[in-house]
NUMIVEX-836740 format. One record per residue (C-alpha): x, y, z; residue number from 1; residue in three letters. Coordinates in nm, 2 decimals, decimal comma. Example, Ala and Ser with C-alpha at 12.3 -4.5 7.8 and 13.67 -1.06 7.14 Angstrom:
# residues 2
+--------+--------+--------+-----+--------+
:     px :     py :     pz : num : residu :
+--------+--------+--------+-----+--------+
:   1,23 :  -0,45 :   0,78 :   1 :    ALA :
:   1,37 :  -0,11 :   0,71 :   2 :    SER :
+--------+--------+--------+-----+--------+
# end
This chain:
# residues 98
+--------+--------+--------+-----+--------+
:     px :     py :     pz : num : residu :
+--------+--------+--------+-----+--------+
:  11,00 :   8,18 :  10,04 :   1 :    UNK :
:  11,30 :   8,03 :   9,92 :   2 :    UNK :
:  11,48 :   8,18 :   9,61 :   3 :    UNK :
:  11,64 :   7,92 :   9,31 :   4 :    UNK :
:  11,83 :   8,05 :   9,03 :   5 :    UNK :
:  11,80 :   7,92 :   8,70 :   6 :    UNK :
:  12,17 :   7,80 :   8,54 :   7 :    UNK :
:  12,04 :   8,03 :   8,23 :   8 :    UNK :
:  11,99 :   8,34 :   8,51 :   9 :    UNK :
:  12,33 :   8,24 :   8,64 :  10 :    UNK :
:  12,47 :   8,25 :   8,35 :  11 :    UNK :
:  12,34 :   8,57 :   8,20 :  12 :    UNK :
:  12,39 :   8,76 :   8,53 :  13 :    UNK :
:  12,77 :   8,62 :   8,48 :  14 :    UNK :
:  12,76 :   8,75 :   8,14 :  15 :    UNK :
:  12,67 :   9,07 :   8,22 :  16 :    UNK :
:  12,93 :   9,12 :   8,51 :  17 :    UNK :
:  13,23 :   8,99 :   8,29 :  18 :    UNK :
:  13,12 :   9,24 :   8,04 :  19 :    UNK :
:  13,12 :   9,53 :   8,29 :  20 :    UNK :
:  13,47 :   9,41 :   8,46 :  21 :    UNK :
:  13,64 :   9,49 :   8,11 :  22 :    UNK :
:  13,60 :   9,83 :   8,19 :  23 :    UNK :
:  13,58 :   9,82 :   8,61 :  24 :    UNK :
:  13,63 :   9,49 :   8,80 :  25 :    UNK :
:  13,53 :   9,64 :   9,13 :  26 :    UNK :
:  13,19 :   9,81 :   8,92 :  27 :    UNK :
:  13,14 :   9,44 :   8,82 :  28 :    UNK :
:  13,15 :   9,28 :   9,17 :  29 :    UNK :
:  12,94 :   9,54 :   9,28 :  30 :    UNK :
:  12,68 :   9,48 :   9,03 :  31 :    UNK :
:  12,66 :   9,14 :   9,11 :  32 :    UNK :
:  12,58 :   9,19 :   9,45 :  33 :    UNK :
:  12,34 :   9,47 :   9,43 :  34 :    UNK :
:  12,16 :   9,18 :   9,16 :  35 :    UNK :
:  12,16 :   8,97 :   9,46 :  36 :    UNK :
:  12,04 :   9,14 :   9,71 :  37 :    UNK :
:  11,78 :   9,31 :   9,49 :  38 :    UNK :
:  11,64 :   8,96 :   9,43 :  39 :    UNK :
:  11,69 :   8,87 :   9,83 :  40 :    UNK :
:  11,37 :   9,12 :   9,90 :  41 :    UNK :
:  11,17 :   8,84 :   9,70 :  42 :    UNK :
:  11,19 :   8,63 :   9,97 :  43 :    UNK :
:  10,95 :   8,85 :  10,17 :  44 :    UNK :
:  10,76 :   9,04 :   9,91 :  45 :    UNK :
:  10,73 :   8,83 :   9,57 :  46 :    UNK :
:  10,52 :   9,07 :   9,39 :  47 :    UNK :
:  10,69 :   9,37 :   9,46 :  48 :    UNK :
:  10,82 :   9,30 :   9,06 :  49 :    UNK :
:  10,55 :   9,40 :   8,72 :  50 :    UNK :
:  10,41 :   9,16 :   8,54 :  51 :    UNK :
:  10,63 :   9,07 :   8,22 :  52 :    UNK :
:  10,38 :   9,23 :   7,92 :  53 :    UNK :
:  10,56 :   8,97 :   7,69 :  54 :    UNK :
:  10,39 :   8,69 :   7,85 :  55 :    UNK :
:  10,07 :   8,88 :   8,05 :  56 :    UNK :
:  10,12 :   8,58 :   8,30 :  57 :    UNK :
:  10,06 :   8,68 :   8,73 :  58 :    UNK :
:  10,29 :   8,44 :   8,81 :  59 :    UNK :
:  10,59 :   8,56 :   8,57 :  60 :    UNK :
:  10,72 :   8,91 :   8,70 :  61 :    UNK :
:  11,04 :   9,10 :   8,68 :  62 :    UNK :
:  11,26 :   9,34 :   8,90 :  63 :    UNK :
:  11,42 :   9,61 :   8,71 :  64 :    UNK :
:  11,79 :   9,69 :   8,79 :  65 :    UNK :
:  11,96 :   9,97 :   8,60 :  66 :    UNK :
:  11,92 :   9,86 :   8,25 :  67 :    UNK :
:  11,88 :   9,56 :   8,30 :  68 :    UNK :
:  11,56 :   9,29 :   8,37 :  69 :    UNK :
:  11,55 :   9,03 :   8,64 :  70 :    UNK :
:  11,27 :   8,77 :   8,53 :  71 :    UNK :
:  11,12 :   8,56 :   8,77 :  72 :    UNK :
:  10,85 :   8,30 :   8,82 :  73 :    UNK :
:  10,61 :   8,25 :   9,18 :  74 :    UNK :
:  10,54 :   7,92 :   9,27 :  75 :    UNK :
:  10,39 :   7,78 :   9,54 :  76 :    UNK :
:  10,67 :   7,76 :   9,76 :  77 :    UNK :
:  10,98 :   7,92 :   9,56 :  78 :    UNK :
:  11,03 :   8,19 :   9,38 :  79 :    UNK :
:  11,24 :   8,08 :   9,06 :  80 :    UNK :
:  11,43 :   8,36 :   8,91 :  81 :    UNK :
:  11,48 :   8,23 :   8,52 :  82 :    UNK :
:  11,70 :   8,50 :   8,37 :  83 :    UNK :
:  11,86 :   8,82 :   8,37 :  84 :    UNK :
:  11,87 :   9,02 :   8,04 :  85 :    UNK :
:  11,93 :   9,42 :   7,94 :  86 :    UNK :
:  11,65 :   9,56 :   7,93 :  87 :    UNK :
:  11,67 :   9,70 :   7,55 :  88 :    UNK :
:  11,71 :   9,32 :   7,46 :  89 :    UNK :
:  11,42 :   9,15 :   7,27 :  90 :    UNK :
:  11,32 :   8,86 :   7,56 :  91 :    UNK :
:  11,33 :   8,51 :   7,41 :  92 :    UNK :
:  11,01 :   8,38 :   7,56 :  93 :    UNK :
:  11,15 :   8,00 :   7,59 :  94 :    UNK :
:  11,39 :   8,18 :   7,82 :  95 :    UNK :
:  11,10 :   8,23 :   8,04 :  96 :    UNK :
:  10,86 :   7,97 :   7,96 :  97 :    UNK :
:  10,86 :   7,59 :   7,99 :  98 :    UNK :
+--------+--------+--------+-----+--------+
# end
């Protein structure tokens, strides 16, 4: 299955790593990548990830990472990953819902 970020999990995955390379750059470019690959194991196994309890939706799941929450969406022949966020964050539910 093919994998499409969302510009708003782009951007919140870039949020997060600029925040992390005040303390550590190289912790930050590490983080990136582990995000990444983490998501890559969608490709073969999309619901490897829980079911988001905000929404109670099969088709909107999330990887967790750390602290932090990768949402994501199956569709019939993508998997669309919709945003990153820390995981003690309140999820904004038109982040995740259209």
């Amino acid at each position: 299955m093919k994998i499409v970020w969302s510009p708003l999990a782009i951007d919140r995955a870039s949020e997060i790593a600029e925040y992390i390379a005040l303390d550590k750059p190289s912790a930050a470019e590490k983080w990136i990548n582990s995000i990444f690959e983490k998501v890559d194991q969608l490709e073969f196994s999309p619901e490897i990830g829980r079911i988001v309890p905000e929404v109670n939706n099969q088709q909107i799941r999330e990887l967790i990472y750390g602290n932090y929450r990768i949402i994501y969406r199956i569709e019939s022949c993508q998997i669309s990953v919709l945003t990153v966020s820390h995981g003690m964050q309140i999820l904004p539910v038109n982040d995740i819902m259209d």
